[in-house]
C-alpha positions as CSV (number, residue, x, y, z in Angstrom):
1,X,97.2,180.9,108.3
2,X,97.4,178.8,104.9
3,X,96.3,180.4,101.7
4,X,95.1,177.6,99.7
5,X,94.3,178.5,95.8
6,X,92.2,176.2,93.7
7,X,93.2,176.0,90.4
8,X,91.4,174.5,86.9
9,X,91.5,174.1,83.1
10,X,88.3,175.9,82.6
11,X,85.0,174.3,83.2
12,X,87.3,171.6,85.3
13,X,84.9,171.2,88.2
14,X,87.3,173.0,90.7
15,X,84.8,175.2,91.9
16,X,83.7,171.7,94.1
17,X,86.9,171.3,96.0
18,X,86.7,175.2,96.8
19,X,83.2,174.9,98.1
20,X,84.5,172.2,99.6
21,X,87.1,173.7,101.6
22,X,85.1,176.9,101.8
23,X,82.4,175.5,103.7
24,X,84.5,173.8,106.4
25,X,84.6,175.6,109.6
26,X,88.4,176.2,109.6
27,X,88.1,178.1,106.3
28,X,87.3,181.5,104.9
29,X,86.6,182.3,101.6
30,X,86.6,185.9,101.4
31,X,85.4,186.4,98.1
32,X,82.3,183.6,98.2
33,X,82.4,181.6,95.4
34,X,83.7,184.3,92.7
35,X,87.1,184.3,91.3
36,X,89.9,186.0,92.2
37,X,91.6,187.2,89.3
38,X,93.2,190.5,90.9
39,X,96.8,188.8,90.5
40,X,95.8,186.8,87.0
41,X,94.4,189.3,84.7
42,X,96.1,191.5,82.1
43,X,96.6,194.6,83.3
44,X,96.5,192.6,87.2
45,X,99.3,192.6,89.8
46,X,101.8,189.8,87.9
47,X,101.2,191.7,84.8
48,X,102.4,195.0,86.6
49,X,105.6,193.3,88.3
50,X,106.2,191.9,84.7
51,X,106.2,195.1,83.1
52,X,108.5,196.8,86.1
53,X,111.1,194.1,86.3
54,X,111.4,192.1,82.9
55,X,110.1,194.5,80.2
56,X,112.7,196.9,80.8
57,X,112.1,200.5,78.9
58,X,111.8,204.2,80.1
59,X,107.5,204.1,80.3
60,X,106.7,200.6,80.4
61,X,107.0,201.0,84.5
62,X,104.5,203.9,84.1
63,X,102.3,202.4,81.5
64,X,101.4,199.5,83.5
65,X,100.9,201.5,87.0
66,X,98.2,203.6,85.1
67,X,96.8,199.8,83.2
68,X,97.0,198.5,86.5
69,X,95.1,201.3,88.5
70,X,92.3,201.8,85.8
71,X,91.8,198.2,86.1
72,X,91.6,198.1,90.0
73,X,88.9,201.0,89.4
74,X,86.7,199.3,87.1
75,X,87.3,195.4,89.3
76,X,85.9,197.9,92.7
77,X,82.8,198.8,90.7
78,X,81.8,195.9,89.0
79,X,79.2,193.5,90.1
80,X,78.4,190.2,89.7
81,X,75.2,187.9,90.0
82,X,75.1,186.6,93.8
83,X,71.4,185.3,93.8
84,X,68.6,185.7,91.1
85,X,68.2,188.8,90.9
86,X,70.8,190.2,93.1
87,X,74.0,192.2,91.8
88,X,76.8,193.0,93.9
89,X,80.6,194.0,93.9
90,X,83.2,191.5,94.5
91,X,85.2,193.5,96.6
92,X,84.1,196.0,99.6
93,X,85.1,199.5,99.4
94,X,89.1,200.6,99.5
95,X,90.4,198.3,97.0
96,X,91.5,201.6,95.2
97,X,92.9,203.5,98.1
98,X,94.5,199.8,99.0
99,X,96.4,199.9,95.9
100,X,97.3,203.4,95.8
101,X,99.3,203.4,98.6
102,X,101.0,200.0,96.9
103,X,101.9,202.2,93.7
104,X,103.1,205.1,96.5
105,X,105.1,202.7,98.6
106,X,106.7,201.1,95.2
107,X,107.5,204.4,94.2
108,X,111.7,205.4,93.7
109,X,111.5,208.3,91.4
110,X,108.4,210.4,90.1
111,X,107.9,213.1,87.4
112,X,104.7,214.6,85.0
113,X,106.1,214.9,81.0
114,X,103.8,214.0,77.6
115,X,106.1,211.3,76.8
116,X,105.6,210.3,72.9
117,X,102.9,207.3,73.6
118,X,100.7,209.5,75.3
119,X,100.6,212.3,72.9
120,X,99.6,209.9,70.2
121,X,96.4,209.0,72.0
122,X,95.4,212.1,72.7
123,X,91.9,213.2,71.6
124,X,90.6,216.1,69.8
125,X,89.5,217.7,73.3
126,X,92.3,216.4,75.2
127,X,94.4,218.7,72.2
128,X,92.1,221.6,72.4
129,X,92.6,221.5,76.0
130,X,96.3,221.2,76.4
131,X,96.3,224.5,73.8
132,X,93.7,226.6,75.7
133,X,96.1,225.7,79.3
134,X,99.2,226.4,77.1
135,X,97.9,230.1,75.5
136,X,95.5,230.7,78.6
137,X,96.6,229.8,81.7
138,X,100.7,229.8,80.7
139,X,100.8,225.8,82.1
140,X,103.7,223.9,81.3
141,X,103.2,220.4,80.0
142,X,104.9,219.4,83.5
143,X,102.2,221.3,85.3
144,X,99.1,219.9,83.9
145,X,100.1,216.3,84.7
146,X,99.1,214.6,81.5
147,X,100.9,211.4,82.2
148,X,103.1,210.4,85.9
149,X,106.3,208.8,85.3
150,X,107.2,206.2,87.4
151,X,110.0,204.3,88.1
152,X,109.8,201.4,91.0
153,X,111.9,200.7,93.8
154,X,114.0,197.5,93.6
155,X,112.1,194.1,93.2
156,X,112.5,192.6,96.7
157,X,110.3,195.6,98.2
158,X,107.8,195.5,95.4
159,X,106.9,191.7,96.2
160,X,107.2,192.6,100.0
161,X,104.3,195.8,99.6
162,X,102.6,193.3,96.8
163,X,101.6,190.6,99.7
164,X,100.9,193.1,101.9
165,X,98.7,194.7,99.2
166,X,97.2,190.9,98.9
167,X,97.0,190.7,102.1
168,X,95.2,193.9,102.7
169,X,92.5,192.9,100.3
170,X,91.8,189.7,101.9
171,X,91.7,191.1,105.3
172,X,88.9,194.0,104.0
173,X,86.8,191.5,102.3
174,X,87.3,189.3,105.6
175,X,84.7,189.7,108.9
176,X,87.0,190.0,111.7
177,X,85.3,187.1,113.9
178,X,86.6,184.7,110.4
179,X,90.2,186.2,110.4
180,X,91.3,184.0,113.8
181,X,92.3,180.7,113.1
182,X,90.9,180.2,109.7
183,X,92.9,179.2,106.4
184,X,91.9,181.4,103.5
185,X,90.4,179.2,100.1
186,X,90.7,181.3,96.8
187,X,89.0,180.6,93.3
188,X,91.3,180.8,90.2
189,X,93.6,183.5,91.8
190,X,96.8,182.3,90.2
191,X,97.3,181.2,86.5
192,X,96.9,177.5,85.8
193,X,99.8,177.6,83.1
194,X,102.3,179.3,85.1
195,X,100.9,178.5,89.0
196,X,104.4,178.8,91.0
197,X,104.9,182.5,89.8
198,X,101.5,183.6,89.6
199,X,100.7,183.2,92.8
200,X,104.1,184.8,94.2
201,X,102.2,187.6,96.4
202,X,100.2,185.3,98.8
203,X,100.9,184.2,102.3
204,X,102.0,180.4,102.5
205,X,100.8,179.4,99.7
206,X,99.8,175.9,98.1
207,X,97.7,174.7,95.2
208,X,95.0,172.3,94.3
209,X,94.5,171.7,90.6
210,X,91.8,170.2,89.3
211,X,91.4,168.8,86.2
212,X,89.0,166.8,84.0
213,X,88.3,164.7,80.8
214,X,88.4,167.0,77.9
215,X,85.0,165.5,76.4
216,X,83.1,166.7,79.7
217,X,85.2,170.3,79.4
218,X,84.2,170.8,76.5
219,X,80.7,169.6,77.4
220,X,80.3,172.1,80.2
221,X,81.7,174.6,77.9
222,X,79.5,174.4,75.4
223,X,76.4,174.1,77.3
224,X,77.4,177.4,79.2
225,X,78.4,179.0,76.1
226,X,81.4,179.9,78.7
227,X,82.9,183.5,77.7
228,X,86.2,182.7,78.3
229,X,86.8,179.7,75.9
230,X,86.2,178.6,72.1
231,X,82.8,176.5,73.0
232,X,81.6,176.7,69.9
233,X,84.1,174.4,67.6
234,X,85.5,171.7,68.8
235,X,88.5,171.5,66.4
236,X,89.8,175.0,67.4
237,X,88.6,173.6,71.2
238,X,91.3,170.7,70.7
239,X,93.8,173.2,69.1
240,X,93.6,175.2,72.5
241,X,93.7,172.2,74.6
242,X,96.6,171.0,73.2
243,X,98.4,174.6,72.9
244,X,97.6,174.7,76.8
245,X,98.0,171.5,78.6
246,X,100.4,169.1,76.0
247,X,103.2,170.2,77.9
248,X,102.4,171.8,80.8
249,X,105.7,171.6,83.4
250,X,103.5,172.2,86.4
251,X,101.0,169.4,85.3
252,X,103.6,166.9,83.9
253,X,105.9,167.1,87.0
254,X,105.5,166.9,91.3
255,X,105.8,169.9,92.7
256,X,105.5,170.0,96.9
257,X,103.7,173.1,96.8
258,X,100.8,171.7,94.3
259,X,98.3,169.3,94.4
260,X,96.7,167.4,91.3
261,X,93.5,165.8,91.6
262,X,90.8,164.2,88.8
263,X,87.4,165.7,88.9
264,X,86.1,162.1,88.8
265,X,88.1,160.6,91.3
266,X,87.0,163.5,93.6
267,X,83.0,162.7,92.8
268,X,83.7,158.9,92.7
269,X,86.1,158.7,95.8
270,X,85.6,161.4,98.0
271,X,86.8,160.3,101.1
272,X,90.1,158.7,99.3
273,X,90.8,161.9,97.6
274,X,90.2,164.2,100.9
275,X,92.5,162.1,102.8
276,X,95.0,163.7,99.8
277,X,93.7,167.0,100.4
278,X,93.8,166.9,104.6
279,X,97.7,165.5,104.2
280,X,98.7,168.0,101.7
281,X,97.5,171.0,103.2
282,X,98.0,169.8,107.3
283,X,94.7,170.0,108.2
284,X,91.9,168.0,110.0
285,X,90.2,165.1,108.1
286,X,87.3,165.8,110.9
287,X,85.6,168.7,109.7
288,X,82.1,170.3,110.3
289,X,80.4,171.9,106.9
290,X,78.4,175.1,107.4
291,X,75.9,176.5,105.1
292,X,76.4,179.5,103.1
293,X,74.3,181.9,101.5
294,X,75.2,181.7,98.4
295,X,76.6,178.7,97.7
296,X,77.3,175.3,98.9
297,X,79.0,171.9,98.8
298,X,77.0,169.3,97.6
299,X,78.8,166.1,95.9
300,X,75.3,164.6,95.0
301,X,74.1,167.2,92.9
302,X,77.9,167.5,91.4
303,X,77.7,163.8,90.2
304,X,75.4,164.2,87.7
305,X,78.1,166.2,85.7
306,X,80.7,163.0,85.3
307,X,80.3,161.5,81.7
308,X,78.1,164.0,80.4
309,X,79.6,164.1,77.1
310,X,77.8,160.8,76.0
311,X,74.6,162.2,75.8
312,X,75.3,166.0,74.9
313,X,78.4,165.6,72.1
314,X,77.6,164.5,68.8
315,X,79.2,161.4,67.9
316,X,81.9,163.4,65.6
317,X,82.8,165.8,68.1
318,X,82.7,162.7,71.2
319,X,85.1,160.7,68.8
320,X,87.2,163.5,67.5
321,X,88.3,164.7,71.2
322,X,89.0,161.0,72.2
323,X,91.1,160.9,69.0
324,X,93.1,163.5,69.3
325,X,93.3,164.2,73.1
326,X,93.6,160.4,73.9
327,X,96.5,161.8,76.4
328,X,94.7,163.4,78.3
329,X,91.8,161.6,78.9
330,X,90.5,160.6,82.9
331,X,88.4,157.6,81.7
């Protein structure tokens, strides 16, 4: 089983060679068309083995364990538009108790104290509280838990039980009659500006990157009003761009394990550019394509999104990007 992660620069298009691949018959795509960011995110699995094994310090260990747990919490709860409509969770049930027994199995050495940055960010009730077990109830600060100290095994086993926590995940959010025989296709599930060590915890992994002319990113940006990025001003968008991708090491240089492809190229010539995709990844250029619920691949309905920043940019902010990002630029 390959685990093949698709990877853009924001608003890059990538979500069509993940359909793509997700809608062939020797794929799975466990998570539909959503991201997975479980790796990615502050407060996410690389942020975690970050703050364990580089950030040296007595609590940062701790700290993050308790980031990383409140943020698998809220991740298991949330939900996310799957049809007009429709809400529903990314994840199926025992993503917490999953990641639990990672924290358990990472575990060297354990203890309960009110260490100094906890005490600070205590609140008024939290106080109160702490008194009334002190003068009530005779607890010792050790006895009411306030924070769990933590300090991790050695770094080998924590990226061995991090796959397996990966690993775990996938298989949960997997029907068993998909598991046999099937790749697995992510969305986003490493970070674009660091890909190699981002996406440490998976199973035989390799990469697709996708990128695209900056005048259509910030295009798409802007008519999604996309969260994540600064649609609304193109000269702090060009600033970002530049911060991002001017020298990029993983974009700049061949890597075996990742693949870099031009949105345009991909709508223009398909069949050229899936021949790179088949040889890079070992798999079949004869494929069927099944229909999903939820989404699909369609490269008719994607070409209508090539040169869109003719008609939708102003002629300021068209030649301002061309100006400035003339590096970058796919045609």
């Amino acid at each position: 089983m390959k685990t093949v992660i698709v990877l853009g620069t924001h608003n890059s298009g990538s979500g069509l060679v993940h359909d793509y691949l997700a809608c062939r018959n020797d794929f799975n795509s466990p998570f539909d068309h959503n991201e997975f960011r479980i790796c990615t995110d502050p407060r996410g699995l690389n942020y975690l083995y970050t703050n364990c094994y580089k950030n040296n310090g007595f609590f940062n260990a701790s700290h993050a364990i308790s980031d990383f747990l409140n943020f698998i919490d809220q991740i298991e709860k949330f939900k996310v538009h799957q049809s007009k409509g429709v809400l529903k969770t990314i994840y199926k049930k025992n993503l917490l108790k999953h990641s639990k027994t990672f924290i358990k199995n990472i575990t060297d050495v354990q203890y309960f104290a009110a260490p100094h940055y906890k005490r600070i960010g205590l609140t008024l009730s939290e106080k109160l509280n702490i008194r009334l077990s002190k003068k009530l109830f005779k607890k010792t600060l050790p006895e009411m838990k306030l924070a769990s100290i933590i300090l991790p095994k050695n770094e080998k086993i924590f990226i061995k039980e991090g796959k397996q926590l990966i690993k775990n995940i996938i298989f949960n959010n997997t029907k068993k009659t998909l598991i046999k025989n099937k790749n697995v296709v992510l969305n986003n599930a490493a970070d674009i500006l660091n890909p190699i060590e981002t996406s440490r915890f998976y199973e035989n992994a390799k990469i697709i990157v996708v990128t695209r002319d900056p005048r259509d990113i910030f295009t798409s940006m802007k008519s999604r009003q996309s969260m994540a990025t600064p649609w609304y001003d193109v000269d702090i968008f060009i600033k970002w761009y530049k911060k991002c991708f001017d020298k990029n090491v993983y974009l700049d240089k061949n890597n075996p394990l990742i693949l870099k492809l031009k949105f345009e190229e991909i709508i223009k010539n398909f069949d050229k550019e899936n021949n790179k995709i088949c040889k890079f990844l070992n798999i079949n250029l004869k494929f069927e394509i099944e229909k999903k619920k939820h989404f699909e691949f369609n490269l008719e309905k994607s070409k209508k999104n090539i040169y869109k920043s003719r008609k939708y940019l102003s002629k300021k902010e068209f030649s301002k990007i061309e100006k400035q990002l003339k590096n970058h630029l796919q045609w």
